[in-house]
N, C-alpha and C positions, 0 to 999 in steps of 0.2 A: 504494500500500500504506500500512494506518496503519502509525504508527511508535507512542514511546512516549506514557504520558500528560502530558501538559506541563502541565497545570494543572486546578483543581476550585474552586469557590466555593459559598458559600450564600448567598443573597440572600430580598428580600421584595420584592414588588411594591408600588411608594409612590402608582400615581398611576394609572388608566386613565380612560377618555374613548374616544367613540365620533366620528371624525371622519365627514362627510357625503361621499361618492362622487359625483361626477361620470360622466356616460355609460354611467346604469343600472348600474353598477356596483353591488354591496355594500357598505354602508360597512367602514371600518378600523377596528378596535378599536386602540388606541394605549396601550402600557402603557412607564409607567418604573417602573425597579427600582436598588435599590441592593445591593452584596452584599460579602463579606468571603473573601478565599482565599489562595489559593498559586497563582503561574505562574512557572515554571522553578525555582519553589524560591525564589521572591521572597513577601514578605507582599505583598496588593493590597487596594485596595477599586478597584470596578470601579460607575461608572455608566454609567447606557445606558436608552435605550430602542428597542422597538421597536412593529412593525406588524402586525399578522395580519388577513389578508381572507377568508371563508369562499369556498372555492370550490365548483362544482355537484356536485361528486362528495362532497364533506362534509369535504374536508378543510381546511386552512387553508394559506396564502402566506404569507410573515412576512418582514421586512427589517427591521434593526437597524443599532447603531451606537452607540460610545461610548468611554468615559474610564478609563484605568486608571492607579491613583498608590501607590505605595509609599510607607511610613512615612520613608525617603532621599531622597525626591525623583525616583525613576526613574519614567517614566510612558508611555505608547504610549493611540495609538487605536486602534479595531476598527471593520470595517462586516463584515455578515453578512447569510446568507439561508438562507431553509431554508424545509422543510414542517411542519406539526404537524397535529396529532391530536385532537381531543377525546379526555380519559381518564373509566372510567366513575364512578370518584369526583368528577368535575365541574371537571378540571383540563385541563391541554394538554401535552401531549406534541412537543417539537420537535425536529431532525435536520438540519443542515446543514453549512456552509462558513463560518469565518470568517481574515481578514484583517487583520495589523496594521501599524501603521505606528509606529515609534519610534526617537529619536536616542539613548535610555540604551542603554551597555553591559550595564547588566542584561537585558536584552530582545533585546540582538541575535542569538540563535538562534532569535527569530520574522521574523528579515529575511528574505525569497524561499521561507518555507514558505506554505500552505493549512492551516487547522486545522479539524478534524473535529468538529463540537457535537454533546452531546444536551443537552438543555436542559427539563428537567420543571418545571413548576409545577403544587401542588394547588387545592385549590378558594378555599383562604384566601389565597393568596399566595404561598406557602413555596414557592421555588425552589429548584434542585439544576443546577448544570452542570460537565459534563468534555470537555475538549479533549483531544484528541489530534494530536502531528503529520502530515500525511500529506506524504510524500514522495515 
């Protein structure tokens, strides 16, 4: 069941690139982003990047991972996965699971949960994500 919202940021997408696939695969489109929010009621900027591969049915794979630091010093990582969407203003729409890992007390109520993304970015760049706990 989710629980509450634990966190929202806004970011921009700073960096993509298109990595080469291996074994007939689809390449990866690989994007970093950097972004500004709230989790547990902490200030954050959060970097990260991830992955998304087109699959045959149209939609997308995606794997992440990354850095979050508060204006104090509290800081955790994240790795994540999920599906996304083409959106039809020319953006992607994502949905998954993500994971943290951190020694700050500010952060220890993301120890032994799963958190629940959606994760939209438009056609420029402009990202939007909310977490939720699932418990």
């Amino acid at each position: 069941m989710l629980g509450d919202l634990v966190g929202e940021e806004q970011a921009h997408i700073t960096n993509q690139r298109v990595v080469r696939s291996d074994h007939g695969l689809p390449p990866l489109v690989e994007s970093a982003f950097q972004g500004t929010g709230q989790l547990l009621g902490v200030t954050i900027t959060d970097l990260g990047t991830y992955t998304g591969r087109l699959r045959p049915d149209g939609t997308l794979y995606g794997e992440g991972q990354g850095v979050i630091m508060s204006p104090t010093g509290a800081h955790a990582s994240w790795q994540g996965g999920g599906v996304g969407r083409f959106t039809e203003d020319g953006g992607t729409a994502w949905r998954g699971t993500i994971v943290y890992t951190s020694d700050s007390p500010e952060f220890a109520a993301l120890r032994g949960i799963a958190g629940a993304f959606e994760w939209d970015v438009d056609a420029g760049g402009k990202a939007e994500g909310r977490i939720w706990a699932w418990k």
